[in-house]
N, C-alpha and C positions, 0 to 999 in steps of 0.2 A: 440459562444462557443459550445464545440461540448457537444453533449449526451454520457455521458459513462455507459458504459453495463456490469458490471463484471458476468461471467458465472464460477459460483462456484458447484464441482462434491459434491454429498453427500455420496457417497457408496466409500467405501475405493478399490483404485486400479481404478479409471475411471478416461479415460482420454478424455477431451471433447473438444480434438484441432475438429474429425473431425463434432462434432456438430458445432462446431465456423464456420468452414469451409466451413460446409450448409446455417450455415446462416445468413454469409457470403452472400453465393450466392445468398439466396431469398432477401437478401436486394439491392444487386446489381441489382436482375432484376427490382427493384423499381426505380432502378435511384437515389438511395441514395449513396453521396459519402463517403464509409466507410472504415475503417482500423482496423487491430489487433493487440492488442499491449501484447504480455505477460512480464510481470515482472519479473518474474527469471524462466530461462531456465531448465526445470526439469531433469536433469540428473545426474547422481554419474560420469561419464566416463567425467573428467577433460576435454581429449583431441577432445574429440568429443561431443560439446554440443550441438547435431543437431536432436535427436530425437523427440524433440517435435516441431517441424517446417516443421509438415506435409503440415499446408495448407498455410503456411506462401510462401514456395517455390514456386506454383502454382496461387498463387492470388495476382494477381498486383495492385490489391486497398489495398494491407498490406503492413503496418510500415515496412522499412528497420529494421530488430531487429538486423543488427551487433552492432550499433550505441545504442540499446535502450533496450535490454534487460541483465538482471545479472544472474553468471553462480548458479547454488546450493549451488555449493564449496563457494562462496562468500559469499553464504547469511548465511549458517552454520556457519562459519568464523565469522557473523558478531553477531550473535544469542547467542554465544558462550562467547562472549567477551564483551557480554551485550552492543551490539551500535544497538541494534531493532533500535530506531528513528535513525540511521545515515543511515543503510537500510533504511528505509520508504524514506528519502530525495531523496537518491539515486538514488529510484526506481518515486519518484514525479517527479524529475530533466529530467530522461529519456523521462519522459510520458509528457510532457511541449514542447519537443525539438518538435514534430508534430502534436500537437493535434490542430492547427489553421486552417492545412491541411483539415480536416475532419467532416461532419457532425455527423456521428456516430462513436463511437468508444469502438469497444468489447475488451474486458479484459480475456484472459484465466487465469480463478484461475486454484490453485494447485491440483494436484493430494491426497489425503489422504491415509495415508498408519499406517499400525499399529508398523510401526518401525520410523515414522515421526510423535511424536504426536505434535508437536511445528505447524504444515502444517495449521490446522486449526484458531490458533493467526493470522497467518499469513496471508492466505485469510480474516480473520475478519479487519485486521489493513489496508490492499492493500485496499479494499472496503471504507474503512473510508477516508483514505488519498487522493481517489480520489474523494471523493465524490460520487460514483457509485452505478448506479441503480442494483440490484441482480437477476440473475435467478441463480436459485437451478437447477442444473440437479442431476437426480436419477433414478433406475431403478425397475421396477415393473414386479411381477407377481403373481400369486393367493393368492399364501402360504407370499407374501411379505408386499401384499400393506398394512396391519394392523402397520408394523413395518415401514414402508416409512411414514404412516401420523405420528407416533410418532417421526421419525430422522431428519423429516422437519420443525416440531413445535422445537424442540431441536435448530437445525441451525439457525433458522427464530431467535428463542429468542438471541441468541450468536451475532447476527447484530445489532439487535434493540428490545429492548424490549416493545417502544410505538405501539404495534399494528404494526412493521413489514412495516414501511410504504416504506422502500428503497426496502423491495422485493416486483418485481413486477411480479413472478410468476416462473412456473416450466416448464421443459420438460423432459417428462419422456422416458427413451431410453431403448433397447431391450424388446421392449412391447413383451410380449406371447415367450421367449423365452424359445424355447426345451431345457429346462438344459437336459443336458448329462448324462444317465443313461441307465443302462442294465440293464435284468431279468434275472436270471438265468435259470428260467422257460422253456425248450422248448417246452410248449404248448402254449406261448405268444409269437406272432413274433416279431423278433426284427425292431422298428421303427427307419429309419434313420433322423438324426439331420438334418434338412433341413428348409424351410420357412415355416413362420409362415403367417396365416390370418393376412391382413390389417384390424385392427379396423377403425372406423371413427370415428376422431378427435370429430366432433360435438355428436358424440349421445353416447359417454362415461358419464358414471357415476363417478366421481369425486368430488362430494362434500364433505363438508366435510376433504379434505386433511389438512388443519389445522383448529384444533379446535377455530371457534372464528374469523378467520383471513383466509376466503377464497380466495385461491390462486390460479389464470387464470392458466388457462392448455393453454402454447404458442406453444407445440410442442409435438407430441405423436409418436415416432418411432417403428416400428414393429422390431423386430427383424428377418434378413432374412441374412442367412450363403450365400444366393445365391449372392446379391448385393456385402456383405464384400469380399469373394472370397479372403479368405488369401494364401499365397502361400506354395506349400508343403514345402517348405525349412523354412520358421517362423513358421511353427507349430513343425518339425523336430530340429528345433535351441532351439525353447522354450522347449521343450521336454528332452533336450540334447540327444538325439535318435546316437545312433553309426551307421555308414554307412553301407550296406553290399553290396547296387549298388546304388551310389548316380544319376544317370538316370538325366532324365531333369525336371526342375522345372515348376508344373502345376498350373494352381488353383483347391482350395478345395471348392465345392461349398455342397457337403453333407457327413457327416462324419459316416460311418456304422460300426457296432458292433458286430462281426462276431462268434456270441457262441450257433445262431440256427442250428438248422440242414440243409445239402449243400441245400437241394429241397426247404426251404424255404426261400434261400439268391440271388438266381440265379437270381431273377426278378428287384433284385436289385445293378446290376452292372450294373451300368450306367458312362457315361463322368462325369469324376469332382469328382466322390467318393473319397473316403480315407474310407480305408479298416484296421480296427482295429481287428486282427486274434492273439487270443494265438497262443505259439510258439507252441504249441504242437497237431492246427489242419492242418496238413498236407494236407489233404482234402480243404481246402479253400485255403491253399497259392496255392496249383499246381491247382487250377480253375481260382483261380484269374490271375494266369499267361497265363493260357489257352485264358481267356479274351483277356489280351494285346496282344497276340499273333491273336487274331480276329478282333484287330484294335477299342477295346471297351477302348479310352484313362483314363485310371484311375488315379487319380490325385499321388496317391503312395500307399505304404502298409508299415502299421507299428505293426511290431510284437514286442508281451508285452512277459511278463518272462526272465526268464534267460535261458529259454530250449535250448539246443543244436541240430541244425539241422544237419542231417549227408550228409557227400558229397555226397552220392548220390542221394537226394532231389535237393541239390541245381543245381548237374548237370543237373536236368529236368527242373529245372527253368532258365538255363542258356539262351538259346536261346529267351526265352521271355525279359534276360535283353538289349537283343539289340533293343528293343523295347522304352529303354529310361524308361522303368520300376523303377520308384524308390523306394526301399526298406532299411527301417532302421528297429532298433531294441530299445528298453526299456527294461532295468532290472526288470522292475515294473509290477504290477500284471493286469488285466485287471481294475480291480476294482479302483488301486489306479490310474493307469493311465488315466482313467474319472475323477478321481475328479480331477487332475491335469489339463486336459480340461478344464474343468468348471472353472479354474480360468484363463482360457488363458487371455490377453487381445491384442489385434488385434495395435502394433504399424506398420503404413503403412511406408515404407520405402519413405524419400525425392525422389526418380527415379523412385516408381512405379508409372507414373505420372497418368494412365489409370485409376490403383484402384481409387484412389484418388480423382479422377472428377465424375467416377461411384457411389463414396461413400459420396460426398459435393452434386448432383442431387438427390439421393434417400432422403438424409436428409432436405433438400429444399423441398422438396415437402411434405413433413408432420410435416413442421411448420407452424403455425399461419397464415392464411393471412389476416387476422383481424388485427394482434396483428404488423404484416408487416406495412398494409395500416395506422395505427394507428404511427408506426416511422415517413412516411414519413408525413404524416399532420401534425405530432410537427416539423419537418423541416420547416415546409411551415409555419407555425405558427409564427417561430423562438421564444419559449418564453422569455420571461426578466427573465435574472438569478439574484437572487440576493445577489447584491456584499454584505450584510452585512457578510453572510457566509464565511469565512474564516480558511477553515483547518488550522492547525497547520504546517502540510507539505507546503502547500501549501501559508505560509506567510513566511515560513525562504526562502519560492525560491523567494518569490518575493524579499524580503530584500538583499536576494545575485545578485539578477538582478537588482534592482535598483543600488546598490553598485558598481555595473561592470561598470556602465555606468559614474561613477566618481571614481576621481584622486581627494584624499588626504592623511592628512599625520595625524597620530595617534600616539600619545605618552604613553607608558605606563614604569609607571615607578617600576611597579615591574617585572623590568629586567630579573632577575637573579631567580624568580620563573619558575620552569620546564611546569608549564601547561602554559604560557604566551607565552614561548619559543618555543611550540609547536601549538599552538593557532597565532601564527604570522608565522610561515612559514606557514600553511596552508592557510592561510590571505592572498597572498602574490603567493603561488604557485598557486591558484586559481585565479592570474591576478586582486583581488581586489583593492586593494590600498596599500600604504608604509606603516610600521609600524616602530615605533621608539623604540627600548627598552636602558630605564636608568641602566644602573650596569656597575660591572665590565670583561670588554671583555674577558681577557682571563679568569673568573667564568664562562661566560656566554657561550663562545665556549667549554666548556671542558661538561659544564652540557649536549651540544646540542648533543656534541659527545660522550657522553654515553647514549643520547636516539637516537642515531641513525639519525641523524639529520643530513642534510648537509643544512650549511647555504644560503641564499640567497643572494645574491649583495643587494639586493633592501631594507632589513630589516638593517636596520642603528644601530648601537650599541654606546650610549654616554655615556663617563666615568662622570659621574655627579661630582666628586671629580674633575673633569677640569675647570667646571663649573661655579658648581657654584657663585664665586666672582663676577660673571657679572651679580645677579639680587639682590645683595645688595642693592645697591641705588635704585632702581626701587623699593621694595618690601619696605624700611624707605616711599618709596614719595605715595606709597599706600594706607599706614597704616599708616601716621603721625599722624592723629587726636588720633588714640588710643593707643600712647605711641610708636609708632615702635624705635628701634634705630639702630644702623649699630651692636653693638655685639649679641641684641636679632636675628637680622636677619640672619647672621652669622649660629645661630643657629638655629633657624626655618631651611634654607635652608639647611640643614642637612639630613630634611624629603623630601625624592624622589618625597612625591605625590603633594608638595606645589613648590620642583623645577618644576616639569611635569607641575602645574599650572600657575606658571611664565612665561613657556616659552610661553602655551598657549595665557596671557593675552597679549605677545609680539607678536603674530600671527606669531611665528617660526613654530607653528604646527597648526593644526585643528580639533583636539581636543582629550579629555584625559579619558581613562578608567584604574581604580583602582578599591583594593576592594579584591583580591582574598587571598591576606597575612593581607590588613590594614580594618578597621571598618567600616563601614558606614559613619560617623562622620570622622572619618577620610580623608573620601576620597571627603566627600560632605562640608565638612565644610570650606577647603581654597579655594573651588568654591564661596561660598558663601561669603568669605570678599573679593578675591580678583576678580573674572569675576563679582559678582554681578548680579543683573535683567537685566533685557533687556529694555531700557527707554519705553516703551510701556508696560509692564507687572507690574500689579499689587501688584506679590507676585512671588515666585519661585516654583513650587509643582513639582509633582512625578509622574508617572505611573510606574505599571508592566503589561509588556503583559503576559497575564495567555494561555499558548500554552496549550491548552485541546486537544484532538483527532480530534476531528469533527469542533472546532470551537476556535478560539483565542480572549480572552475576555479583555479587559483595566480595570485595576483598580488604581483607583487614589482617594485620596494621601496617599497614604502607609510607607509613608517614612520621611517628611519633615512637614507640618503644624499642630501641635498638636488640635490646635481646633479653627479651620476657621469661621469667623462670616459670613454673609449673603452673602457679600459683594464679602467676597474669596473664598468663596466656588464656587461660581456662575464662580470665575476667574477661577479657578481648571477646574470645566466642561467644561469652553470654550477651556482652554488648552490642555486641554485633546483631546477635537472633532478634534483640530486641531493635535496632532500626531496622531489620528488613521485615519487621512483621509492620511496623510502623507505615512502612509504602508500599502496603500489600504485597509481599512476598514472602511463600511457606520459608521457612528455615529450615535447612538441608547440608547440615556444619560440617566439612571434610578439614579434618584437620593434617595439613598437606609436610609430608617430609619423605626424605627422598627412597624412603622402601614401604611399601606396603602391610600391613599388618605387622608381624612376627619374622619378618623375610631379611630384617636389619637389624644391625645393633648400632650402639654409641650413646653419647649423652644425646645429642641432635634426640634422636629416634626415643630415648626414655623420655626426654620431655615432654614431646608429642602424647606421649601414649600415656602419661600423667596428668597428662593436662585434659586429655579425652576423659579419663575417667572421674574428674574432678567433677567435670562439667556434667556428667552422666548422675552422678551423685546428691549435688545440689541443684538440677535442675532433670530431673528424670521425664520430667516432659518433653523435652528439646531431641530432634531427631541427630544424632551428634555420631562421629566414627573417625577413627585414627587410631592407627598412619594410616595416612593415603597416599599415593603421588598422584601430583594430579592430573594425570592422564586416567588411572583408575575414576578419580572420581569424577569426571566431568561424561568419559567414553562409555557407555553403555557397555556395548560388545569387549571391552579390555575389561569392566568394571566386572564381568561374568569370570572370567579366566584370572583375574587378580583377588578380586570380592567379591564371591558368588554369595554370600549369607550377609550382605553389608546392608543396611536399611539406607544408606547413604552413596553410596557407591555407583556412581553411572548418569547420577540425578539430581548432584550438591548442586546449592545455590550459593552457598557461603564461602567460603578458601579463608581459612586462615593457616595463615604463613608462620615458620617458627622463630621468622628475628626478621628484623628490619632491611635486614639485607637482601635477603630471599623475597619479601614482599615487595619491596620497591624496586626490584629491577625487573619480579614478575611482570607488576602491573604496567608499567611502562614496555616493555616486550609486546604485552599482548595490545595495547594502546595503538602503538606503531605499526607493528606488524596486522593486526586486522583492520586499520584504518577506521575505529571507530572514537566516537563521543565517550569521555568518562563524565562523574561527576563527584567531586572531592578533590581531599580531603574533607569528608566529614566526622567534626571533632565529636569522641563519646564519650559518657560521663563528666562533662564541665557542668557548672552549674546553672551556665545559658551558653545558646547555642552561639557557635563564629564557628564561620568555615570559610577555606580555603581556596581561591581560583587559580589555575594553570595562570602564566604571565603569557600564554598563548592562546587563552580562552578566548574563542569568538562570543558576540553577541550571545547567542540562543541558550550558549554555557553559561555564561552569568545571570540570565534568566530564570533557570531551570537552578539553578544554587539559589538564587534568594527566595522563590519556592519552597525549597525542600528546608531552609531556614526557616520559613512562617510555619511548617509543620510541626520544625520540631521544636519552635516556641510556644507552640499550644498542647507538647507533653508534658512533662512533671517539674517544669520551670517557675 
């Protein structure tokens, strides 16, 4: 499995494609095979979302991003309409399609901006969804670093609040950089913005960068205008600068500021300048021309104010513009058009291939090579990940990719509800499996066709008023013992979700979810007289998978056995172990009551501890422990001082609950209270599968249930 690296900017307006792009390269000269993956393509310009695929174009150890990245417009769209988690899938689904490819794989986060404050969510939730290790880039210089330790400790808290343990350090970019500024003074000469001293990586002082939570310095870039070498035409573009001889496009390798006096500018007309002249020193424009015309290639001239130069200045100037001289103009003052520099930010165009490999070398060579050699020995290592972890994202993909891989057929019989309606074509459009819906067809086409819906061939529509007469007899030879007759049934089958179950017990389908218009009870209850258990299962129970951020957790029984003796409870855990191994997830059984180990007494607490051992007994394989409470067993650091010898303790995935009561106000607690997606009641040990939907299930919920239905009717059904 590969290693994922999200590279997150901290400073609003940094874009850290060509840090990726360095290091990139230094991992490349390691012989590590790596790629880039960004998740949504940073640009407003719909039709051109190619600016930030500087290093993507030049580096052929990167992700094809046609296939794998999502546009802004998308993700706003998505943000907007409150579907965050259908982006995050989105954006997991992309990042799945090549990550087998790869030993490492770097992550460009978002750029930050003060007109994007959502950018930040959003780098926090991409990091979590992949599981990804963080570097912070940020940038430093005298008057700053006080305020970089405070906006790192900030971020650092926003990922993780345990001590930061997913970030695994920073790099910090335009180290010592000449912000751009003038004197007015002409007894001070004006210094031109040029390169800065290479500090050394190792003999920086950086302690200290967060308080508590010292964070590796993996990369320390100097800032140097000579390497960047932006072109006169991007700095003129940024500028919006008006043409007066658009000339040939040079590089800018030093930017001078031209408001000393002419004797003490002269020594500084060199190849590569950019000549920043009020419009109103005549004096510097007609020397600087003088210049070009002596074959001293000046990268251009850009004159500030709004002063008008009279023709016959310019006439003097004229034969120097055949020199390929370029000259623009700013309305703007000298003053404001510095600070305006100082917010330049350097995007290298996809074609300037030159800059671009100048600019991933210089950044390559003042990163880490510690923090390098230290990649590739976790390579060489390959450590064991462990599967108990299971994102949230990261289990609805599996669930839709195990589902791909089977054909069956799903019955639901609240037809004629509009979220079901739209929850089955998407079913369906995505190549999963058939879906059947019970109503009436032309209700059912008309409601499709005012959400916009075009139906599919594959999505089957059954008039149940056709019907039902054909599971009379069947449903009297069912239920005879408990009074059935042919007019009661008559009328039972009246109810959609007891027809949907008849047809199931016929094995005309494969199995049945309800629930989003009918009860709980309702919908689990003709499971239960008429699918019944499963001749092998003890009793019938329940789980909900609790989809958290970082990790999706089983709780069981939430739903169905009010209050299970030793016996069933012990049944409950095993059933349990066995669906969550089902949707790839290790079992990690905390069997939860309200004292830990030997710390309590009562029946409560003897059951628990009866029922652990049961489980321990007949299934010695299963990683199982109790009592717990569940703070022990979820908290790490409580699970050491509560359960230090617990092989379960800090790290369950499973919660089972000791009665119905404790499990269903658990799971709705943490539902509410963390603001997340459950999924269930799903029924265990029936003899086929139906399950359960919230009657406040959105869309994407009853998706993700008929799903995890097609799985579990290609188990031992």
């Amino acid at each position: 499995m590969a290693r994922t690296i999200m590279f997150i900017p901290i400073d609003t307006y940094m874009d850290v494609s060509n840090i990726l792009g360095g290091v990139l390269l230094a991992i490349k000269h390691s012989k590590i095979h790596s790629g880039l993956f960004i998740p949504i393509v940073q640009t407003y310009d719909n039709k051109n979302p190619t600016t930030t695929k500087i290093s993507i174009n030049t580096n052929p150890s990167s992700i094809d991003l046609a296939d794998s990245s999502i546009s802004l417009h998308h993700a706003i769209k998505r943000i907007l309409s409150s579907q965050v988690d259908m982006l995050m899938e989105e954006i997991f689904i992309n990042y799945k399609k090549n990550i087998d490819k790869y030993d490492v794989i770097l992550v460009q986060g978002l750029m930050p901006s003060h007109i994007n404050p959502y950018i930040y969510m959003l780098n926090t939730q991409i990091a979590q969804i992949l599981n990804a290790e963080i570097i912070l880039v940020g940038t430093e210089n005298n008057n700053y670093f006080p305020q970089l330790k405070e906006r790192v400790t900030l971020i650092s808290n926003s990922f993780n609040s345990n001590k930061n343990k997913n970030i695994i350090g920073i790099i910090l970019n335009k180290i010592d950089n000449n912000t751009i500024s003038i004197n007015n003074s002409s007894s001070k000469k004006s210094t031109p913005v040029n390169d800065a001293c290479e500090p050394c990586l190792f003999t920086l002082n950086t302690s200290n960068l967060v308080d508590e939570n010292l964070l590796p310095l993996l990369g320390y870039i100097p800032w140097s205008l000579r390497v960047i070498a932006p072109r006169s035409s991007d700095l003129f573009h940024y500028l919006h600068a008006s043409p007066i001889n658009k000339g040939k496009i040079r590089r800018v390798t030093s930017i001078i500021f031209c408001i000393d006096p002419l004797e003490n500018m002269l020594k500084i007309f060199k190849p590569g300048a950019l000549l920043v002249i009020p419009s109103h020193r005549l004096d510097m424009l007609l020397t600087t021309c003088l210049a070009a015309l002596n074959n001293i290639y000046i990268s251009g001239i850009l004159l500030t104010d709004s002063y008008s130069i009279n023709k016959a200045t310019w006439k003097l100037c004229r034969i120097a513009f055949q020199t390929e001289l370029a000259v623009f103009q700013v309305a703007r003052n000298i003053q404001q058009t510095t600070f305006d520099l100082n917010k330049f930010i350097l995007k290298v165009s996809s074609n300037d291939i030159k800059n671009i490999e100048r600019i991933q070398t210089y950044v390559a060579r003042h990163v880490s090579t510690k923090w390098i050699n230290s990649l590739h020995q976790s390579i060489l290592n390959k450590p064991i990940i462990n599967r108990y972890h299971v994102s949230a994202a990261e289990f609805k993909y599996q669930l839709i990719q195990l589902s791909h891989k089977i054909k069956k057929r799903i019955i639901l019989p609240e037809g004629e509800e509009p979220r079901i309606i739209q929850a089955a074509t998407m079913f369906v459009e995505r190549n999963i499996s058939d879906c059947i819906l019970l109503g009436d067809p032309k209700k059912i086409k008309y409601i499709a066709s005012q959400l916009g819906i075009k139906f599919s061939a594959r999505i089957q529509i059954i008039n149940p008023e056709i019907i039902r007469e054909q599971y009379v007899d069947r449903l009297v030879e069912l239920r005879k013992i408990q009074g059935m007759t042919k007019l009661f049934a008559h009328n039972q089958l009246k109810d959609n979700v007891i027809l949907g179950t008849m047809m199931l017990e016929r094995d005309e389908v494969d199995g049945l979810v309800s629930g989003s218009i009918n009860t709980t009870a309702n919908t689990i209850r003709p499971a239960l007289q008429l699918i019944k258990k499963e001749t092998n299962n003890l009793l019938v129970s329940s789980v909900f998978f609790m989809l958290l951020p970082k990790q999706v957790l089983v709780y069981g029984d939430c739903a169905i056995n009010r209050n299970p003796n030793p016996e069933e409870l012990a049944e409950i855990a095993i059933q349990s172990a066995h669906s969550a191994i089902a949707f790839g997830i290790e079992p990690r059984i905390a069997m939860i009551s309200y004292s830990t180990g030997d710390s309590g007494s009562g029946d409560s607490v003897k059951k628990v501890m009866e029922a652990t051992h049961i489980v321990q007994k007949k299934r010695p394989d299963l990683l199982i422990d109790g009592p717990l409470q569940y703070d022990a067993a979820i908290i790490p650091n409580i699970a050491q001082s509560k359960a230090p010898n617990s092989v379960v303790a800090g790290q369950a995935t499973i919660f089972i609950f000791p009665d119905l009561n404790t499990g269903n106000t658990t799971y709705k607690a943490v539902q509410h209270a963390a603001n997340i997606n459950t999924i269930g009641p799903m029924l265990q040990g029936l003899g086929k599968p139906v399950n359960d939907l919230s009657r406040s299930a959105l869309v994407e919920d009853i998706l993700y249930t008929i799903a995890l239905t097609v799985v579990q009717a290609s188990q031992s059904y």
